[in-house]
C-alpha positions in Angstrom: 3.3 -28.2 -7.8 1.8 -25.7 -5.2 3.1 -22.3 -5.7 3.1 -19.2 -3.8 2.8 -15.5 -4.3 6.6 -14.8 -4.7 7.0 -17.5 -7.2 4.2 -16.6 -9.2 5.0 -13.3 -9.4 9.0 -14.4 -10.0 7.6 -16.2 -12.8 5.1 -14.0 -14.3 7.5 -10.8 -14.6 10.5 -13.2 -16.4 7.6 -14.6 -18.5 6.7 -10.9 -19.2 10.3 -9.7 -19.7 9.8 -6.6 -17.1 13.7 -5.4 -16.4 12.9 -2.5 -13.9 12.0 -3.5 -11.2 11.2 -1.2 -7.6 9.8 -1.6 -4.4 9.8 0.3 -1.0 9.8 -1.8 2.2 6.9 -2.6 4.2 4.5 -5.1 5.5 3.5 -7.1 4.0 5.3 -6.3 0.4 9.0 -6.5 2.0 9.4 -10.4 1.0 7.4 -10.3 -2.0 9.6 -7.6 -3.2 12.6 -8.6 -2.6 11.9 -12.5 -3.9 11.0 -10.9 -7.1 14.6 -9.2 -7.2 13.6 -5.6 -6.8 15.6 -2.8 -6.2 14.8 -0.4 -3.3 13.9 3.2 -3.5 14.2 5.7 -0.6 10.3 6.4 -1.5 7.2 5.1 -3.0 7.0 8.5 -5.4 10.8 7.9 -6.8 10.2 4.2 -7.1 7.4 5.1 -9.5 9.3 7.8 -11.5 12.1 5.7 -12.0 9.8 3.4 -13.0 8.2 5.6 -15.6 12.0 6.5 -17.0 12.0 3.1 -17.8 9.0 2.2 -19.6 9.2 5.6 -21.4 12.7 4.1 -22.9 10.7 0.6 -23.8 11.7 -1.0 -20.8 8.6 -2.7 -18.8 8.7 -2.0 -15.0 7.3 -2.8 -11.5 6.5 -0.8 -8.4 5.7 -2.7 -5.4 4.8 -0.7 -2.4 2.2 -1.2 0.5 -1.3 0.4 0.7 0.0 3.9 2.2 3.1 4.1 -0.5 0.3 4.5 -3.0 -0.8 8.2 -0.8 2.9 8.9 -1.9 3.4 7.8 -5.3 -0.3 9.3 -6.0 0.9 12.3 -8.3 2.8 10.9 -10.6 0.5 8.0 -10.7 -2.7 10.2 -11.6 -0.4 12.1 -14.3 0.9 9.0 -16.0 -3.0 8.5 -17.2 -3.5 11.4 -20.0 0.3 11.9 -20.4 1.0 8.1 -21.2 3.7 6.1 -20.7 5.9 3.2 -23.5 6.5 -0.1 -22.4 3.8 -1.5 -19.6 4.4 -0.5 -16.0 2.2 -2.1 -13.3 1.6 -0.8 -9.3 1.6 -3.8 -7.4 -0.1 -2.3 -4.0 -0.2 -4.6 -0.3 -3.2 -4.3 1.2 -2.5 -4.8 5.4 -5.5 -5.8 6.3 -5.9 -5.6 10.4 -3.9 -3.5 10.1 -0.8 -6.1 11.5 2.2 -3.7 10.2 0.6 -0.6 9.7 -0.9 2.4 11.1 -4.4 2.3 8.7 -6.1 -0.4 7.0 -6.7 1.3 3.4 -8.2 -0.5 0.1 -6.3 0.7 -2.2 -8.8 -0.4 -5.1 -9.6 3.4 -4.7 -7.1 4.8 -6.6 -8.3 3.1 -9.9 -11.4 5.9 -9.6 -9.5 8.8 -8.3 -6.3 8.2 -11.1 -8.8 6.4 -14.1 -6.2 3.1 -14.2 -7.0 -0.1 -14.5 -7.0 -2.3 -11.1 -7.2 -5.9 -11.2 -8.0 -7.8 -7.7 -6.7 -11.3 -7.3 -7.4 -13.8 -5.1 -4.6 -16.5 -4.8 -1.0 -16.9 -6.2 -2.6 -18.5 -9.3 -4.5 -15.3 -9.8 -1.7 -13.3 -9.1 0.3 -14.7 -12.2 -2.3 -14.3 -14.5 -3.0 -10.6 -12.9 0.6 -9.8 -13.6 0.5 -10.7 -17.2 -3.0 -9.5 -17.8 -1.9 -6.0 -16.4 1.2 -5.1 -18.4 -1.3 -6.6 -21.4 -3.8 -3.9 -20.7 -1.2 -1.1 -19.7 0.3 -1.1 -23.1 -2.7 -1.2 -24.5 -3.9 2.0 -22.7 -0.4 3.4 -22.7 -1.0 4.1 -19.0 -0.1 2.1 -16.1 -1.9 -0.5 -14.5 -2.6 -1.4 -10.8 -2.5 -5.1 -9.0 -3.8 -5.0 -5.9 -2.5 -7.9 -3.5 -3.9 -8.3 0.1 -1.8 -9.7 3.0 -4.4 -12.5 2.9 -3.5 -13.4 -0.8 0.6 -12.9 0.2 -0.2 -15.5 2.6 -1.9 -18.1 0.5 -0.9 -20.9 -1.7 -2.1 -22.3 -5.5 -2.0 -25.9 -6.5 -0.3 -24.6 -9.3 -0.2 -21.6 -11.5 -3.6 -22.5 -13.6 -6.2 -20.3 -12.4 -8.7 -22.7 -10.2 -12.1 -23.7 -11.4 -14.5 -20.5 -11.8 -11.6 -17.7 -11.5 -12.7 -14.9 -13.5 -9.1 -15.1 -15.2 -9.8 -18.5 -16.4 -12.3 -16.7 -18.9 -10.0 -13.9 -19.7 -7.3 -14.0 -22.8 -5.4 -11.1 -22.4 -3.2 -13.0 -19.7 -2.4 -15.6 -22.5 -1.5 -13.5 -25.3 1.1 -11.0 -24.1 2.8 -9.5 -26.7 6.7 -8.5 -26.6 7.9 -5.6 -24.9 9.5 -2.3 -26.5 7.1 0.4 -27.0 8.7 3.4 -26.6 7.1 6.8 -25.1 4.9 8.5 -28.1 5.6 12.4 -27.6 3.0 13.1 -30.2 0.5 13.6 -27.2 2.2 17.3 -26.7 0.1 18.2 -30.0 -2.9 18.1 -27.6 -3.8 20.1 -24.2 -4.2 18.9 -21.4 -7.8 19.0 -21.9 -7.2 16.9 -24.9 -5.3 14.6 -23.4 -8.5 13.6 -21.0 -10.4 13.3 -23.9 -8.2 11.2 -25.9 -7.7 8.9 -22.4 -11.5 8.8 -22.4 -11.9 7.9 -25.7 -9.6 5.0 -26.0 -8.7 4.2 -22.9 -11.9 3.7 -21.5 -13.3 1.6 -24.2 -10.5 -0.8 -23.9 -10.5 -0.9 -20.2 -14.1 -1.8 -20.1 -13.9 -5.0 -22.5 -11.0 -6.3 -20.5 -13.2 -5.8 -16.9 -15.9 -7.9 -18.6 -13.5 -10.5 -20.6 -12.3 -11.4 -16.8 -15.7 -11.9 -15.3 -16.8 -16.0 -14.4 -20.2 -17.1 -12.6 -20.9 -20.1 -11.2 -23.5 -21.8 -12.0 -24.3 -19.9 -15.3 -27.3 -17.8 -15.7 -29.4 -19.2 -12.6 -31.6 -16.6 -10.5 -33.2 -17.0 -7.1 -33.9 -14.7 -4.1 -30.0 -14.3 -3.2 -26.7 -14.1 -5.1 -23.0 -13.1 -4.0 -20.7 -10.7 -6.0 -17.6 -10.9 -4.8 -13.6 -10.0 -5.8 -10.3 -10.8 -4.3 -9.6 -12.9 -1.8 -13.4 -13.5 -0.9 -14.6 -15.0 -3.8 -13.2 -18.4 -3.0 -14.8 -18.4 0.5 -17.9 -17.3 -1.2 -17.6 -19.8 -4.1 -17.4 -22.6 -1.3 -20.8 -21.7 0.7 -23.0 -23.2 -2.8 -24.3 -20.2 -3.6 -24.9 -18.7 -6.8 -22.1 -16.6 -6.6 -20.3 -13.4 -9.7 -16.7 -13.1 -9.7 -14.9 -9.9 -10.8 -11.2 -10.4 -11.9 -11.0 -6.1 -12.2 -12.3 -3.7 -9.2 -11.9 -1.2 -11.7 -13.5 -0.9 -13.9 -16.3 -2.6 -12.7 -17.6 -5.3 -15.7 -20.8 -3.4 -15.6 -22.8 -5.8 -18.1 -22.3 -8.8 -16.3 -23.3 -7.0 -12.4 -26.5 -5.4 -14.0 -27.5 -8.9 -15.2 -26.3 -10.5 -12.5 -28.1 -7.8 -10.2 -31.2 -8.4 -12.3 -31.5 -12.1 -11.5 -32.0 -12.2 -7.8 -33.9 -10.4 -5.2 -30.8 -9.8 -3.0 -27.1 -9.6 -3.8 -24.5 -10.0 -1.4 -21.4 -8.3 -1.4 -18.0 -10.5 -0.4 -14.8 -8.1 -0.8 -12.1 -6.9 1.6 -11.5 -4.4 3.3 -14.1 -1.9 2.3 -17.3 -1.5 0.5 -15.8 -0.4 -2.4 -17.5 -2.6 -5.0 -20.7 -2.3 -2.5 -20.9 1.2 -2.5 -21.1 1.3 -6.4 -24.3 -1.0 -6.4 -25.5 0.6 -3.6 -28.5 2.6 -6.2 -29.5 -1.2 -7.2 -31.5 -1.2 -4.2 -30.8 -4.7 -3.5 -27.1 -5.1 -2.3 -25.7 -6.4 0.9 -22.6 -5.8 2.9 -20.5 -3.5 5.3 -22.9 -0.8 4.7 -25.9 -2.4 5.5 -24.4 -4.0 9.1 -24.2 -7.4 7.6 -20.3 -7.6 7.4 -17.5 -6.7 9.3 -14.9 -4.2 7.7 -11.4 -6.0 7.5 -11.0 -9.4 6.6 -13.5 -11.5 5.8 -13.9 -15.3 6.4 -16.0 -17.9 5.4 -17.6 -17.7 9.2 -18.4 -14.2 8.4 -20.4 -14.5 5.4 -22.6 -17.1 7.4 -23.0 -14.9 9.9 -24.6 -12.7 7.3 -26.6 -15.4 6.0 -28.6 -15.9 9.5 -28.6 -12.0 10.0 -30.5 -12.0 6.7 -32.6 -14.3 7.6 -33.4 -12.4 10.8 -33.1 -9.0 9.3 -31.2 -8.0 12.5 -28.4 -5.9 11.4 -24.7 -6.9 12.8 -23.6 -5.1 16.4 -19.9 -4.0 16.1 -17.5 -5.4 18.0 -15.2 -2.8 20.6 -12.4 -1.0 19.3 -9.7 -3.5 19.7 -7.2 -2.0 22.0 -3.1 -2.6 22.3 -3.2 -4.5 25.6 -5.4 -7.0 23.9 -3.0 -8.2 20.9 0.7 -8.8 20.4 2.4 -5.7 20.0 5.9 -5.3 19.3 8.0 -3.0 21.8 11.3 -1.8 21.1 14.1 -4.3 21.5 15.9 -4.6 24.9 19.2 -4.5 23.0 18.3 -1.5 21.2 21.3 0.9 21.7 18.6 3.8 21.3 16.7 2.4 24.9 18.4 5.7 26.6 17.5 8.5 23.9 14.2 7.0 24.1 13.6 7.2 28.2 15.3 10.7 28.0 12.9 11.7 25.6 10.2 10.0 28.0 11.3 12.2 30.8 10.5 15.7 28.4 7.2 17.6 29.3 6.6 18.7 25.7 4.8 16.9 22.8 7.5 14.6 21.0 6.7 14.1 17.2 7.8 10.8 16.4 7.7 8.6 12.6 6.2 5.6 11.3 9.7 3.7 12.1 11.2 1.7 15.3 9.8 4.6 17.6 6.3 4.2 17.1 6.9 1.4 19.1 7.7 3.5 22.0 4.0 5.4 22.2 2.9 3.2 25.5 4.3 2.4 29.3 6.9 1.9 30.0 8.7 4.3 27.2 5.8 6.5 26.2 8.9 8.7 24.6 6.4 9.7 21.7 3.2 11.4 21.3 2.5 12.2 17.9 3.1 9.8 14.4 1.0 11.4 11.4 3.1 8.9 9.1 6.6 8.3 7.7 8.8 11.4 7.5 6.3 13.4 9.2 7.8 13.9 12.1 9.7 17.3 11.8 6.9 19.0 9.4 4.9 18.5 12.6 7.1 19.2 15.2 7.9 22.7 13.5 3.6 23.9 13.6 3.7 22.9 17.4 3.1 26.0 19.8 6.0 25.8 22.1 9.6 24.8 20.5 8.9 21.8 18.8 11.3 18.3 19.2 10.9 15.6 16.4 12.9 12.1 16.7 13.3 10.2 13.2 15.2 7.5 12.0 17.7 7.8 8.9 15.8 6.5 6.4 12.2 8.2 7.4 14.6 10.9 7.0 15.8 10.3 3.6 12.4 9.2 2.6 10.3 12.6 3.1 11.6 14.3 6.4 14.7 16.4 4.5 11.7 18.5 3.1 10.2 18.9 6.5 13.4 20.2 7.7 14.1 22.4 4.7 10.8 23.8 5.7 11.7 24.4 9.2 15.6 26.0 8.3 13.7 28.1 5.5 10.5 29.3 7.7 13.7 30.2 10.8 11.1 27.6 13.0 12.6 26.7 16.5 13.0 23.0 16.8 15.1 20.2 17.9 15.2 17.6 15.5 16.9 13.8 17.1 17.7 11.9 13.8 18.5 8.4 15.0 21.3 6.9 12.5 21.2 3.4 12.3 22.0 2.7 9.0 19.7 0.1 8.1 15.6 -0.2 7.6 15.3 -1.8 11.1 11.6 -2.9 11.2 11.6 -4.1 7.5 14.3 -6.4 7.2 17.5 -4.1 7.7 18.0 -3.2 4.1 20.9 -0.4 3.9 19.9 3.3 4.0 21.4 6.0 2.5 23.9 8.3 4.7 22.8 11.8 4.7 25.8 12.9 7.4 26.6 15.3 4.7 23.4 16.5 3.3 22.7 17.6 7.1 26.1 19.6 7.4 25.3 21.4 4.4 21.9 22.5 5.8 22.7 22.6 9.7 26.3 23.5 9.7 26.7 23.2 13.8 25.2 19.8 13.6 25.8 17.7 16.6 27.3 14.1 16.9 26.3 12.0 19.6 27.6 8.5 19.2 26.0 6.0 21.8 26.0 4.4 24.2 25.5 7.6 26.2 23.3 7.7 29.7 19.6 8.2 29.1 20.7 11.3 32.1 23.2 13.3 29.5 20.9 13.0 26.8 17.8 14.8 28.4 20.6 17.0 29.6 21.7 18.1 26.2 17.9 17.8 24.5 16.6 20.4 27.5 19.4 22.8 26.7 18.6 22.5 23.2 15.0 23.5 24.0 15.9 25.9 25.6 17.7 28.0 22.8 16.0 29.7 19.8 16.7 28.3 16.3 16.5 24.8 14.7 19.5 21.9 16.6 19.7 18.8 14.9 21.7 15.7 16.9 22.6 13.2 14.9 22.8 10.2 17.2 24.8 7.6 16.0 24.8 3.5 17.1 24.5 0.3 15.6 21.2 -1.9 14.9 21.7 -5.3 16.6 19.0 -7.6 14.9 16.5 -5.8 12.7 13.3 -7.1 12.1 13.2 -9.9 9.4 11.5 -9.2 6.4 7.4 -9.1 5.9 
């Protein structure tokens, strides 16, 4: 029966018992997620130490975040390595690749370098069940976590079924199939050691163990042949690659990488394409072979990669003309979504519009309003950042934010600004919900903010877009730090992604 990605990963965390269970919404995790009965967090870095309370107590747990939640959750991740964890805990990071949701593209297989974890790469739903199991398999083994990483091109896909497909790497692998039962609890023996000795002990059996896993989960197809080109390839890619008839090595884990089977495989042909997604990640480690192929050489595109693209290659090859890159892509070109005509906001935003100073806006509903006709905000570094910025600005800075950007990482920016006496106007929009993710519930911070702003001001809309800039100019024009609190109702937020 064909499956898809929130099935199979349904299936795989009741097959492997995992009770806590996390996510952050996003695109294009926000379905997934949710299907898989997760619990929201107001951030990617408390999802993860909840997360870590749980195994520690010899429960098994899940994060699912998208690519940028891993920039967040990144500190505890890296610690959890040398301090170790109990039961098995596995980062399940959505890769937007485009970007169609997000403001960067990132590959996310970099974090299994920079923290030392594990991360497995698969390429269908099929994959993704057996990636599941095979993770929490190897995380308990290491006593660390483990990291899945799942593109918007897999979350899109479908399996004939949940048996990996002919030539997966996880159809050579056994640690999928063997999953023991859950309980270990958190081992406090490790304060005996420093925290140098704690690297050394991760090193020591960590390592080892991670490395016979990468190079169980390896599968070629045909076996052992050689010739003048080859394709290594991971994710996604490997089953366009596998279709062009090529001799062709597939990597279940991006990290490590199953050294022993790429040197041999490098060893057999003259030239070795690399088929991966978005970045040269794998490519850039083979890059000393002097034989490898990809982004870095001009033969790819960065992004997503199609069967059409890795012909492409072929003939440039062949030619030995290297690929010309394509123009920056711009917003008029593409479907872009705009801020919705029923949006009770529409008046705070053309107010803002009207200002003449730089408006620091968040990764929420008003990055949306960055173009003609409501170009009401200049500046989006990410989500939560608005206020943090709008507080190192020269003149008196004014940051909009939606409730939960707020609650997510913008209280610190405006403890920072109340603490450092910065002059600021802060607009926190109060909607209630996570509009542009599916309208999941936020938390109400109404009385967090009195504590901090005492003078706080209400403004409950629908008000004129003509008194708003009225009251925001006489804000600016006072010394200290205002915060509004405007207050209205989200029609129709965005269905979940």
């Amino acid at each position: 029966m064909p499956i898809g990605p929130e099935d199979a990963l349904k299936l795989a965390l009741d097959m492997a018992g995992v009770v806590e269970r996390a996510y952050v919404p996003g695109y294009p995790v926000t379905s997934l997620a949710m299907a898989a009965g997760s619990k929201m967090a107001v951030n990617e870095k408390t999802a993860l130490e909840r997360c870590l309370g749980a195994s520690a107590s010899g429960r098994r747990a899940l994060v699912v975040v998208k690519q940028l939640g891993m920039n967040v959750l990144s500190d505890p991740l890296a610690i959890s390595a040398t301090h170790t964890i109990g039961a098995g805990l596995v980062v399940l990071a959505g890769d937007d690749l485009g970007p169609r949701g997000s403001q960067l593209e990132m590959d996310s297989r970099n974090y299994g370098p920079v923290t030392g974890l594990p991360v497995l790469d698969p390429a269908d739903p099929a994959d993704l069940y057996c990636a599941v199991l095979e993770a929490y398999s190897i995380s308990e083994e290491i006593m660390a976590p483990a990291i899945i990483r799942a593109s918007s091109r897999l979350l899109g896909a479908v399996s004939p079924g949940l048996q990996p497909r002919e030539g997966s790497p996880f159809s050579t692998s056994e640690a999928w199939r063997s999953l023991s039962a859950g309980g270990r609890r958190f081992d406090r023996s490790i304060w005996d050691l420093t925290a140098r000795g704690r690297h050394q002990r991760f090193r020591q059996r960590a390592h080892p163990a991670m490395q016979r896993a990468s190079s169980a989960a390896v599968s070629e197809m045909p076996e052992r042949s050689s010739g003048s080109l080859g394709i290594i390839a991971s994710g996604p890619p490997s089953i366009e690659a596998a279709a062009l008839g090529l001799p062709v090595l597939m990597t279940a884990y991006a990290n490590p990488i199953p050294w022993p089977a790429v040197l041999d495989f490098l060893s057999r042909y003259q030239t070795v394409m690399v088929a991966e997604e978005p970045g040269p990640f794998l490519e850039s480690h083979l890059l000393a072979s002097g034989k490898v192929i990809g982004r870095l050489s001009g033969h790819l595109p960065y992004g997503w990669v199609e069967k059409e693209d890795l012909k492409a290659a072929l003939k440039i090859l062949s030619n030995e003309k290297p690929l010309i890159e394509s123009q920056p892509q711009r917003a008029s070109d593409r479907y872009k979504k705009t801020i919705c005509d029923s949006c009770p906001f529409r008046p705070l935003l053309e107010a803002l519009s009207r200002i003449e100073v730089l408006v620091a806006g968040d990764a929420g509903c008003v990055i949306q309003a960055n173009r003609p006709p409501l170009p009401a905000v200049d500046l989006v570094y990410g989500l939560g950042s608005s206020i943090g910025v709008a507080s190192g600005l020269k003149t008196k800075g004014l940051a909009v934010i939606g409730d939960f950007a707020l609650a997510h990482s913008g209280i610190c920016g405006l403890i920072d600004a109340l603490w450092q006496k910065r002059d600021l106007v802060v607009v926190v929009i109060q909607n209630r919900v996570a509009a542009m993710t599916g309208g999941q519930e936020t938390p109400d911070l109404t009385s967090v903010l009195l504590t901090l702003v005492p003078d706080l001001i209400y403004v409950d809309m629908p008000r004129s877009a003509e008194q708003l800039e009225s009251l925001i100019r006489g804000e600016l024009a006072r010394p200290g730090t205002s915060v509004l609190l405007v207050r209205g109702t989200c029609p129709a937020p965005r269905t979940a992604e």
